[in-house]
Structures are given as C-alpha cells and as structure tokens.
C-alpha positions in Angstrom: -19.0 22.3 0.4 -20.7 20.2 3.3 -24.0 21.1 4.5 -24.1 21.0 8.1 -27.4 19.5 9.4 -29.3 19.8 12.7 -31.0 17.0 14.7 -33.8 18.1 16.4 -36.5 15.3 17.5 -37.7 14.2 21.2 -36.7 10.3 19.7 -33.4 9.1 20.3 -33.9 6.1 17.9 -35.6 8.9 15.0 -32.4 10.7 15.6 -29.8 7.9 15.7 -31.8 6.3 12.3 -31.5 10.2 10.3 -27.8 10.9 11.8 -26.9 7.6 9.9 -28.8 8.6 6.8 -27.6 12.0 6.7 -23.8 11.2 7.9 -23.8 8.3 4.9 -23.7 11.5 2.4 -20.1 12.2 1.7 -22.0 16.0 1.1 -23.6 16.1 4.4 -22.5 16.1 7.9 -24.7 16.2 11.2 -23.5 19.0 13.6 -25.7 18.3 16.9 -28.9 16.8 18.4 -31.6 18.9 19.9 -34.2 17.0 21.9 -36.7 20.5 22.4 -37.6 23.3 20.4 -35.5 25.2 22.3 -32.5 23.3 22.4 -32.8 23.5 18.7 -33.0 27.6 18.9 -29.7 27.4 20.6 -28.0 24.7 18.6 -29.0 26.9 15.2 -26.4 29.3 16.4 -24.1 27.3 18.3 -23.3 24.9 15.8 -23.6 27.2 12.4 -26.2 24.8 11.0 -27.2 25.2 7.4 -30.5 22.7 7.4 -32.5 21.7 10.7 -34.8 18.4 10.0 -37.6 19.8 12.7 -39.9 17.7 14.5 -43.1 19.2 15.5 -44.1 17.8 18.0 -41.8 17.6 21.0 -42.0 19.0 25.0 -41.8 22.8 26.2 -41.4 24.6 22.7 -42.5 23.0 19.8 -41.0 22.8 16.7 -43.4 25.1 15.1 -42.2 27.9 17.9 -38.6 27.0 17.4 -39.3 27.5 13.2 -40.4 30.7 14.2 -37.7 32.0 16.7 -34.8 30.4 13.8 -36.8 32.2 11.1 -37.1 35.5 12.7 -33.5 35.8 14.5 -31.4 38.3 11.4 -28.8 36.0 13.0 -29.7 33.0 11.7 -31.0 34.2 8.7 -29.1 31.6 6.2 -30.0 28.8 8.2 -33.3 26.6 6.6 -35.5 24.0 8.2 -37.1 21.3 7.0 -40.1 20.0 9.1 -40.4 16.1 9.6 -44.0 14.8 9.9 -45.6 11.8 10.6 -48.7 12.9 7.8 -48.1 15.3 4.8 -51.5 16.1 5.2 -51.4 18.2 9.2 -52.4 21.5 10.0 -49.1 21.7 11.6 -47.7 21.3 8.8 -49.4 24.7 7.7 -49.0 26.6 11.0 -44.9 25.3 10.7 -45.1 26.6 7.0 -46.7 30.4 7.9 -43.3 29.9 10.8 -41.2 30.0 8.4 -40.3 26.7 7.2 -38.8 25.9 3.4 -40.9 23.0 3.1 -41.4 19.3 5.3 -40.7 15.7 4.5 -42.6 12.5 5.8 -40.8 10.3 8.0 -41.0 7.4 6.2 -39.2 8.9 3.6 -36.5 7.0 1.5 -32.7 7.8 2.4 -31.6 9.3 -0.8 -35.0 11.5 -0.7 -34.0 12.6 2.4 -30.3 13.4 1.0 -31.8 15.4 -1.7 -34.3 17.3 0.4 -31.6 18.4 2.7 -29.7 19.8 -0.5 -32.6 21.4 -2.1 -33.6 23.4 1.0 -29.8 24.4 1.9 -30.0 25.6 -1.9 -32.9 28.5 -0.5 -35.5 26.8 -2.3 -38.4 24.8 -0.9 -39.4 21.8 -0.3 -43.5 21.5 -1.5 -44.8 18.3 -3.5 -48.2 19.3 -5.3 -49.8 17.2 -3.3 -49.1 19.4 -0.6 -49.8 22.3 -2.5 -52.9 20.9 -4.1 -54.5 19.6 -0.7 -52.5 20.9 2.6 -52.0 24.2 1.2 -55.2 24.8 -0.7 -57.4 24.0 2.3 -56.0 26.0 5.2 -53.9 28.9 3.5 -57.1 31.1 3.4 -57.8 30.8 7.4 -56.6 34.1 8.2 -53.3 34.3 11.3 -51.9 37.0 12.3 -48.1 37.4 10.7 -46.1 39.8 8.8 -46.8 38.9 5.6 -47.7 41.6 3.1 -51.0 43.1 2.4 -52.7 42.3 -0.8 -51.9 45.5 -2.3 -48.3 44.8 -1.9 -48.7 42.5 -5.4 -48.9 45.8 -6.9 -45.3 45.8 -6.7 -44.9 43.0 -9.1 -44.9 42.6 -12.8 -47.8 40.9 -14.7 -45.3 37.9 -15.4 -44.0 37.9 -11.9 -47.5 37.4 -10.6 -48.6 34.8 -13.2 -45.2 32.8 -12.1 -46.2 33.4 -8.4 -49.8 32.3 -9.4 -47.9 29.0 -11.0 -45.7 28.4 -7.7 -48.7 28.2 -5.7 -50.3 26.0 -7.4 -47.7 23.7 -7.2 -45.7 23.6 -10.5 -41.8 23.1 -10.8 -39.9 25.8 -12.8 -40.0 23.7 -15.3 -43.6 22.8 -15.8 -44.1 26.5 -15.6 -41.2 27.4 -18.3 -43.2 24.8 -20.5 -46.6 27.3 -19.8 -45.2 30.6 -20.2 -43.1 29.6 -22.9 -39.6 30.3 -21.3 -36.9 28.5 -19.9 -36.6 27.3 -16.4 -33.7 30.4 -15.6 -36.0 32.8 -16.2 -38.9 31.5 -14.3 -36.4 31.2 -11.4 -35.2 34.9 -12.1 -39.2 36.0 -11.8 -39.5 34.0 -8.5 -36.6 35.2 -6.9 -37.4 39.0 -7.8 -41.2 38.2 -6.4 -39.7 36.8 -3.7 -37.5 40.1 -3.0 -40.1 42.2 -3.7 -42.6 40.5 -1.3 -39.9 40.2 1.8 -40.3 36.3 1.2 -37.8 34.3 2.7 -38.4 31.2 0.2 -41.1 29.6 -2.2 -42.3 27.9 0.9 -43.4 31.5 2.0 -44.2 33.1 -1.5 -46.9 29.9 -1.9 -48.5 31.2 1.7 -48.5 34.9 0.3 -50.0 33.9 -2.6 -53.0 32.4 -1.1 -53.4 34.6 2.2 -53.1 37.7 -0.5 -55.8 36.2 -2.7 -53.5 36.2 -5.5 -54.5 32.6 -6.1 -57.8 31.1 -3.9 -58.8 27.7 -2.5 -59.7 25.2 -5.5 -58.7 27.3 -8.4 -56.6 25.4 -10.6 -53.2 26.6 -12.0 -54.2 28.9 -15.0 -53.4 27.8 -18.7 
C-alpha cells in the first residue's frame, strides 16, 4: 500500500528537496504542494492524503491552525500530520502538538528518517523522541489552553495498568522500554495504550502524552516511575 503524502511549506526549494526524498520511497508517493495553511486544509481532502509534513510557519493560516482545522474535520479524520521545524525545542511545537499533530521532525533530518517518520505516523502512532518529551513537553504541557481534552477525573475511566502505561508514554518510553518495566511484552503495552487512548477520545500518543500532563496524571520534572 502507498502512503500518499502532502506538501505543505511557504519554500519552494524545502518542498522540491522533501518531494525528492519522499518520491525516492518505492512506499511513498507525494500527492500535492500546499504553500498556506489553508491551501493545506483543502489539499487534505482533495487529494485523499494520508500524512501532511506541516510547516509552521507560513502566511495567512499557519500551520498550527491548519493542524487544527485537519484534526477536527470527522472528514479527514484518518489523515495524520507531521510538523517540520526548524528547532525540536519551540513552543510551536507544543501549541502544533495540543492541535492535534502525531508528532514533528527537524528539518535537517536524514532522508531515510524522514521515510520512516512518514510510515510511523501513517501507522496512527506518534512521532515523540524523549528528548522532546523530556524537555519540550515537560516544560510547557502544564500552561493551561483551552481545548477539548478531558478533565482529570476522566482517568477514572482507566485501569491501574492503563494509567501506569499512560504515565510511561508521557514520559517518553517506547513500548518496548515499558514492556521491559512492567514485565510484559510490547503487544500488550500497545493493547493498554490504544484502550487509554479510546477511552480518553485521544486521537494518537501524540495527544495521550498532552493529556497525561494537562490531567496531572504525570507533572513537570517527575521522572518515569520504576
């Protein structure tokens, strides 16, 4: 199966230098080129995209407004994006995560990173290095925003072990560094994400991490539990 990929950047020579990236995969084909936020809104539909690589920054609406129009349109609701930045460590990044986003990927990144990133995201899961996690994430997830995501006592809906795995998640640990804590393998972990995920309205682990922290589940500085 090809995953179809969306352009969207203000840069023609950003765009030309990803199209040949992503066009190089035998897997992956590019679908369109969106130079605005809202070109990018339209081109989600038009062309049936599975993965948009978003820019943030670009003229009229951004690409954090565009996540958010994609994320919320029932429509579009199997279609992922994957933000491009410039530095892994921007509140944009953050604001483009609460949006809706299954992760983000520097610029400079290598091609067959970039290959794999595309998959992982068009697979529903997220894109989050715990770097990200550890320093993005864990120093601006607590500033409250208005959104829809659930109230704290909406964890009351999950298990013990679905909240430790959720705990794990946010703290930046793959499914299988937390099989290797809980003592289980990395299917079941992925079974207790996706039922917290399900439970919580969550689009992705991208949006479970943000619950996790805006929740309280897991707080600023707290490292992942043994």
């Amino acid at each position: 199966m090809t995953i179809r990929v969306l352009l969207a950047d203000d840069q023609t020579l950003i765009r030309a230098g990803f199209r040949v990236l992503v066009d190089s995969a035998p897997d992956l084909t590019v679908v369109g080129e969106a130079t605005s936020g809202a070109e990018a809104v339209a081109l989600a539909a038009s062309t049936r995209a599975d993965v948009i690589l978003m820019d943030i920054r670009m003229p009229g609406m951004d690409g954090i407004e565009a996540t958010r129009a994609i994320t919320a349109d029932e429509d579009l609701a199997g279609v992922r994006v994957l933000i491009l930045t410039t530095f892994e460590l921007d509140e944009n990044v953050l604001r483009a995560l609460r949006a809706g986003a299954s992760g983000f990927l520097s610029k400079s990144v290598e091609p067959a990173d970039l290959q794999e990133a595309i998959r992982v995201v068009a697979r529903g899961e997220a894109l989050l290095s715990p770097k990200a996690v550890r320093g993005l994430i864990t120093r601006f997830l607590a500033q409250p925003e208005p959104g829809p995501l659930p109230a704290p006592e909406r964890l009351g809906a999950l298990t013990e072990r679905e909240r430790e795995t959720m705990a794990l998640v946010a703290a930046g640990l793959s499914n299988d560094e937390i099989g290797e804590r809980l003592y289980v393998s990395p299917l079941t972990v992925k079974t207790h994400v996706n039922r917290a995920m399900m439970k919580l309205g969550a689009r992705d682990r991208a949006q479970l991490v943000v619950i996790a922290y805006q929740s309280g589940l897991v707080r600023p500085g707290e490292a992942a539990p043994l």
